[in-house]
Residue, then its C-alpha position, 0 to 999 in steps of 0.5 A: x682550526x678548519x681548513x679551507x679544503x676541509x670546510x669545501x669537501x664537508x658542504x654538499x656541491x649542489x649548493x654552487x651549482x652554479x660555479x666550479x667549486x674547486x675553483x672557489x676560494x673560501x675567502x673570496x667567496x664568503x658571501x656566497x657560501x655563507x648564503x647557500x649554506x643558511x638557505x640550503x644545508x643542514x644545522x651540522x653545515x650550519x655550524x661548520x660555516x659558522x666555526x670557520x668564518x666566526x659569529x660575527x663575519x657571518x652576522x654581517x654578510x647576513x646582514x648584508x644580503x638584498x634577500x634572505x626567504x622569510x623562513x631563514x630569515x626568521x631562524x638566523x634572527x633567533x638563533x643570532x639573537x638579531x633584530x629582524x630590522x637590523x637586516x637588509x632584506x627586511x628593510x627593503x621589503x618593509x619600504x616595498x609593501x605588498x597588495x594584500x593579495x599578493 
């Protein structure tokens, strides 16, 4: 099993720029680190968040999220095996269509 201090020293800190990462709380703060991590780092931090949180915690915090970019979207669908409408983001976006110059 992976250990909460391990799984922060093996992520990039440019990923929480935004916040002290020695004060992050591994549990607490799943959300945000399953997130940056699938949006930013690479398929071995990829695969290292997925073994500490499990498939299924990082499936639904996925799911939860109000935005993931089309690209990364698209690659947790596939590598998941989810449908893309079972994802927040992309209902939202489907109930808010964009002009078609946009």
């Amino acid at each position: 099993m992976i250990e909460q201090s391990d799984i922060l020293k093996d992520l990039k800190q440019q990923y929480f720029w935004d916040v002290d990462i020695s004060r992050l709380d591994v549990d607490k703060s799943k959300r945000l680190i399953i997130e940056r991590v699938f949006v930013l780092g690479t398929a071995k931090e990829i695969m290292l968040v997925k073994k500490y949180y499990g498939t299924s915690v990082v499936i639904d915090v996925l799911k939860s999220l109000n935005y993931i970019d089309p690209k990364t979207l698209n690659f947790v669908s596939k590598l998941f095996n989810v449908s893309l409408k079972s994802f927040k983001c992309y209902r939202r976006k489907q109930l808010n269509p964009q002009h078609w110059g946009s």
